[in-house]
C-alpha positions in Angstrom: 38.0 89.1 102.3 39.8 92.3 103.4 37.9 95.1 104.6 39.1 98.5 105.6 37.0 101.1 106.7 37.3 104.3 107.7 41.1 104.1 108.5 42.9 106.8 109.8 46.0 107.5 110.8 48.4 110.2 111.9 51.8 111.0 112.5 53.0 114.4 114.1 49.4 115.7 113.9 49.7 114.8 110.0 47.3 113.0 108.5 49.2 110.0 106.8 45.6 108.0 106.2 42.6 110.4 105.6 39.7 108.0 106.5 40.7 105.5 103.4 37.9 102.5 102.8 38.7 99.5 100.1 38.0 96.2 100.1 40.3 93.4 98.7 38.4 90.4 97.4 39.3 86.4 97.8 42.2 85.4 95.4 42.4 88.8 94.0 45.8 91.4 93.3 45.1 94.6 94.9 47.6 96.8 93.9 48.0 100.6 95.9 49.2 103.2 93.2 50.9 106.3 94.4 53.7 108.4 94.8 56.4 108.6 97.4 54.1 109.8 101.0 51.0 108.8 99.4 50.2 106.7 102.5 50.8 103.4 100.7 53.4 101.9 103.0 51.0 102.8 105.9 48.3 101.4 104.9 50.0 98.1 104.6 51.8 98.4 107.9 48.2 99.4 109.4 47.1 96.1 107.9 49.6 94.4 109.1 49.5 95.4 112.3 53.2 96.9 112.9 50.6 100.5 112.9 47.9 101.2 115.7 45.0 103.0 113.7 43.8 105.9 115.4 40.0 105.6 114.0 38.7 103.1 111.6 38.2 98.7 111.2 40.1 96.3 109.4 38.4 93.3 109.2 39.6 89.8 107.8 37.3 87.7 106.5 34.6 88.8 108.7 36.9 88.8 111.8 38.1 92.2 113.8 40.8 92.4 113.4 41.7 95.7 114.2 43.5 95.4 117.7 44.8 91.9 116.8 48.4 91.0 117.5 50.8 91.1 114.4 51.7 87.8 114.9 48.3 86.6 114.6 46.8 88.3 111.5 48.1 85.2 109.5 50.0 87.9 107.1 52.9 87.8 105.0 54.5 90.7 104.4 57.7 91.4 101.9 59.3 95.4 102.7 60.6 97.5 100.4 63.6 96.8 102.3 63.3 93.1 102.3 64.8 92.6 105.7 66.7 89.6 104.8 68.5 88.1 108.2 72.3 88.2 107.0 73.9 85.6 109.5 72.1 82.5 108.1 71.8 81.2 104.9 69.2 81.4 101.9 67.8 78.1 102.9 67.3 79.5 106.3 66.0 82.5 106.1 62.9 81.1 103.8 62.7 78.6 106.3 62.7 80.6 109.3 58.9 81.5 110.1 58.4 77.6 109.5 61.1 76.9 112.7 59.1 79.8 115.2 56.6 78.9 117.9 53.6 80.2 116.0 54.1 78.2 112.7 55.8 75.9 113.5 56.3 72.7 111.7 58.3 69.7 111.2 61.6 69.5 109.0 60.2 66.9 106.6 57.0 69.7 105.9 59.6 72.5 105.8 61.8 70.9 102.9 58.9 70.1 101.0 57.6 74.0 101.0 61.1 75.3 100.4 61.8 72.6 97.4 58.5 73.4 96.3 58.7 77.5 96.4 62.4 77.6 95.3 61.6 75.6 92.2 59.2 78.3 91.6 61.3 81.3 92.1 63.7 79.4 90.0 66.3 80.1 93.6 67.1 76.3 94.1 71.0 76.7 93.5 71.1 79.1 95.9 69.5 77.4 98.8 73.3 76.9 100.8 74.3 80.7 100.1 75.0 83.1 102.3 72.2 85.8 101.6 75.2 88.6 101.8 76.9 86.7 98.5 73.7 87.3 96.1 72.8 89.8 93.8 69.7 92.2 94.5 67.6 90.6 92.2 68.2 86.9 93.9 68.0 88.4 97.0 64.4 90.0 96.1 63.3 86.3 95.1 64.8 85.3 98.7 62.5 87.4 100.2 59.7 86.7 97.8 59.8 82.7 98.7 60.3 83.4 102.6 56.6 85.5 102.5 55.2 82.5 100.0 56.4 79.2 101.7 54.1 80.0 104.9 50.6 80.3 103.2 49.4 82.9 104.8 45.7 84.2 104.2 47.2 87.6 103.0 50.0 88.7 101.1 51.2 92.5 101.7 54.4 93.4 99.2 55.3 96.4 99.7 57.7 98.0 96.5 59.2 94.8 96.5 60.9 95.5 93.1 61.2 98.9 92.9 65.2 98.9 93.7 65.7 96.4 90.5 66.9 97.0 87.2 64.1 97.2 84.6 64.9 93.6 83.3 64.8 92.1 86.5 61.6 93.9 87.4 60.2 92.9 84.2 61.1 89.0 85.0 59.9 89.3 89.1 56.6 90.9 88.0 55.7 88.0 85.3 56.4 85.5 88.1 54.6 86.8 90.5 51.9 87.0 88.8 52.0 83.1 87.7 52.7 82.6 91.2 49.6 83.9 92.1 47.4 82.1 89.1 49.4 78.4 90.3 48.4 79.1 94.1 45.5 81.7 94.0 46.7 83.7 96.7 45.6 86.9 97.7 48.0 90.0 97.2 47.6 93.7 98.6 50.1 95.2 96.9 51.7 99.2 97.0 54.1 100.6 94.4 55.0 104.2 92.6 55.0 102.0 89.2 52.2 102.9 86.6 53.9 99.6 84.6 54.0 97.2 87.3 50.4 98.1 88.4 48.8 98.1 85.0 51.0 94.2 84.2 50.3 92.4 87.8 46.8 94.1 89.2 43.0 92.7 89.2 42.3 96.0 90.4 43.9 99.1 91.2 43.5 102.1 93.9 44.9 105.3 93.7 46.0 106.4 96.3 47.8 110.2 97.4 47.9 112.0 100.6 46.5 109.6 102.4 43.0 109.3 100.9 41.8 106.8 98.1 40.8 108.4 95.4 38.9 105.5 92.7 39.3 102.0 92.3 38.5 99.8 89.8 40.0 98.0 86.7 42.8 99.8 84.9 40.1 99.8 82.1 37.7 101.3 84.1 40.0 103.8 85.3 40.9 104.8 82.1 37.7 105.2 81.0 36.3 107.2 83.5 38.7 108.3 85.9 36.8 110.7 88.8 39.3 113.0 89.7 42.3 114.9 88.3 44.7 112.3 90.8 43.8 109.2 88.4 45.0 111.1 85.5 48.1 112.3 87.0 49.4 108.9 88.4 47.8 106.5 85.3 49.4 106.1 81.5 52.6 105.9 79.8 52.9 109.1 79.9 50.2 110.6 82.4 47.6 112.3 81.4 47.8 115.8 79.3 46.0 119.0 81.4 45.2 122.4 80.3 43.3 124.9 81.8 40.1 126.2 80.5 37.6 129.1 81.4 33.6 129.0 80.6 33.3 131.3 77.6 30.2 132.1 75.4 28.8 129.0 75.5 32.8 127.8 74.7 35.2 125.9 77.0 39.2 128.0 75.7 42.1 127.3 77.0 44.1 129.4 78.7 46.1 131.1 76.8 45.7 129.4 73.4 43.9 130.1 70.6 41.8 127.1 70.9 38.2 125.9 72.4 35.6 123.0 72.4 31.9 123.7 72.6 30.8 123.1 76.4 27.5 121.5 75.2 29.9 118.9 73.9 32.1 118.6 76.3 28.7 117.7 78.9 30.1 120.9 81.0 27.4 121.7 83.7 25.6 125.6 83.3 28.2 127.8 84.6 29.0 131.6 84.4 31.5 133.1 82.0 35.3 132.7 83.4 34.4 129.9 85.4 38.3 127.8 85.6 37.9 124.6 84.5 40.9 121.7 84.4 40.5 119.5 80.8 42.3 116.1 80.4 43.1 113.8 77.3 44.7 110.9 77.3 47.9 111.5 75.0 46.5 108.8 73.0 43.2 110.7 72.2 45.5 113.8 71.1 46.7 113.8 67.3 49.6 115.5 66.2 50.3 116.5 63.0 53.4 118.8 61.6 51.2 120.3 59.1 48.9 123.2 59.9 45.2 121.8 60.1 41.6 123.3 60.9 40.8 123.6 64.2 44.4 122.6 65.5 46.8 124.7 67.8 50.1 124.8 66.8 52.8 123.8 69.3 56.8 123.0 68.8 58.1 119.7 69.5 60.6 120.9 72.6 61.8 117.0 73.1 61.8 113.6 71.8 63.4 110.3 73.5 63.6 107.1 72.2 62.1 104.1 73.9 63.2 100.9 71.9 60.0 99.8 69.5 58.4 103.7 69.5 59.6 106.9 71.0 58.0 109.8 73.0 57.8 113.1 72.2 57.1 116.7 74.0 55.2 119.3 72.9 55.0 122.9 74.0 52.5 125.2 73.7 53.0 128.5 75.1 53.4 127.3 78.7 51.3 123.8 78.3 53.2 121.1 77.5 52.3 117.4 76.9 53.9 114.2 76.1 52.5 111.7 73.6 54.3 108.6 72.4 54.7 108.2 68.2 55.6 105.8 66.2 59.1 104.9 65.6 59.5 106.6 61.9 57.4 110.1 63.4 59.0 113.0 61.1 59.0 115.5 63.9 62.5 116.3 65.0 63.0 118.5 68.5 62.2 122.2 67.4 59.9 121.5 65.0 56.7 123.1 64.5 53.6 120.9 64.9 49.8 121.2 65.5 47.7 119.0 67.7 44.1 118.7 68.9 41.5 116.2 70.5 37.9 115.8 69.6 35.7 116.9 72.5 33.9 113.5 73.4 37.6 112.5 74.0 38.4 115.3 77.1 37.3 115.0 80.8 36.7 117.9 82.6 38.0 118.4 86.0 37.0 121.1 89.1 39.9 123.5 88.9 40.0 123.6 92.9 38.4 120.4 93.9 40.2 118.4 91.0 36.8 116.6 91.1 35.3 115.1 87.7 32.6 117.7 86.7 31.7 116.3 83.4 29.5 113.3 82.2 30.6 109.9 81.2 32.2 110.4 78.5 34.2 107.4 77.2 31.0 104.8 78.3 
């Protein structure tokens, strides 16, 4: 449906998109994951046309649509900023792309999309406000309905809940997502939220500095992520990393007195002292506060609560992890503990490139 190919753009001789291709499918939510300057909010405004691309195509089902006026990609597009137009009323501002030259229709159409889309966004007492008088979470349904009631072909939403409380983003993301099994819309949508990503998305990219790195499933990800990136920026909490050098036919990490067979870990041949990057989900490491075979010993340096379970930190030497436990875990901060992960559990990862150097491990 959406195609993007080759994209790049720059800014200040910067490369903001490094040549990033993805395709979004028909009545699918695309969601970009990254941080803050990982080229997210560009690639939507390049999409959108607001963004000239300096190399690359975006086409629309099967339309160019690289060069194509803004006003004619037939795009919705809700900003982080939401962009709200403070001198008229809730009513409208939904209503407001209905009432230009280019959408335009009639006033008996237009109250039957706005009755319609404010019944779903639950926003129908507020139709007479004035948009100043409403809270940030109605105004972020506000700005949700005035991107839904024109039916566009594409939805872009770009961290459209990221400046709510959690409740409210909790509430927003479940109805957007009904919103989108009711109508079957199509959604290209950027956010810095691991959560949000993993509850709304059909499929997720990860994106930093500017290039794409996998996309997929949040199963698939998890599974078998390709680079170092996918573990950094997926899972409550991310990824654990240590490094590792080549040793003896043994993979040791730095600085511990620990190390997996490299035969196991489907390590290609290497010479001795080759750097190596190993990652394990923190729910593939156990943890125990009693000293077992074949288990490192660590401290737990921090624990926080999170409501039905709690996380906790552990330190080893300079490596540190976190790992969420069950509510009634013994381990109290500056306890001694031991953990370890079986080798068919770890990925291993090009200590320069970041690149996956191992085999499928998790298949």
């Amino acid at each position: 449906m959406l195609e993007i190919n080759g994209i790049k753009k720059n800014f200040g001789g910067k490369a903001a998109l490094a040549g990033v291709d993805l395709e979004v499918r028909q009545g699918e939510v695309f969601v970009l994951l990254g941080p803050t300057g990982a080229g997210k909010t560009t690639m939507l405004r390049v999409v959108a046309g607001l963004e000239k691309v300096d190399d690359g195509q975006i086409v629309l089902k099967g339309h160019d649509i690289t060069a194509v006026d803004p006003m004619e990609r037939d795009m919705a597009m809700v900003f982080e900023g939401l962009n709200l137009i403070p001198v008229l009323s809730v009513r409208d501002n939904i209503a407001f792309a209905l009432r230009s030259d280019i959408y335009r229709e009639d006033e008996t159409e237009i109250e039957r999309r706005l009755q319609r889309v404010s019944d779903d966004l639950h926003i129908g007492h507020l139709l007479d406000r004035d948009v100043e008088t409403l809270s940030g979470g109605e105004k972020q349904r506000v700005a949700v309905a005035r991107a839904m009631v024109r039916r566009p072909v594409l939805f872009l939403l770009d961290e459209p809940l990221s400046a709510l409380d959690l409740k409210l983003r909790e509430e927003l993301r479940v109805e957007l997502r009904q919103l989108h099994e009711r109508h079957g819309s199509t959604i290209l949508y950027a956010t810095h939220d691991y959560h949000c990503a993993a509850a709304i998305a059909d499929r997720i990219g990860i994106i930093n500095d500017g290039k794409v790195y996998q996309l997929g499933p949040l199963p698939e990800l998890l599974e078998n992520p390709n680079h170092r990136v996918v573990g950094e920026l997926l899972g409550s909490p991310s990824m654990a990393f240590f490094p590792a050098r080549r040793d003896n036919g043994e993979v040791r990490l730095d600085g511990l007195d620990m190390g997996l067979a490299a035969d196991a870990l489907r390590v290609p041949v290497a010479a001795d002292g080759t750097p190596v990057l190993l990652g394990v989900w923190p729910e593939d490491v156990e943890v125990s506060l009693s000293a077992r075979e074949g288990m490192q010993k660590g401290v737990v340096y921090a624990t926080d609560f999170r409501g039905t379970d709690r996380a906790i930190q552990v330190q080893a030497g300079d490596k540190a992890f976190r790992k969420v436990v069950e509510l009634d875990f013994p381990g109290r901060q500056g306890d001694d503990c031991w953990f370890g992960f079986a080798a068919e559990k770890v990925f291993v990862f090009d200590h320069q490139s970041g690149a996956r150097i191992n085999g499928a491990n998790h298949a």
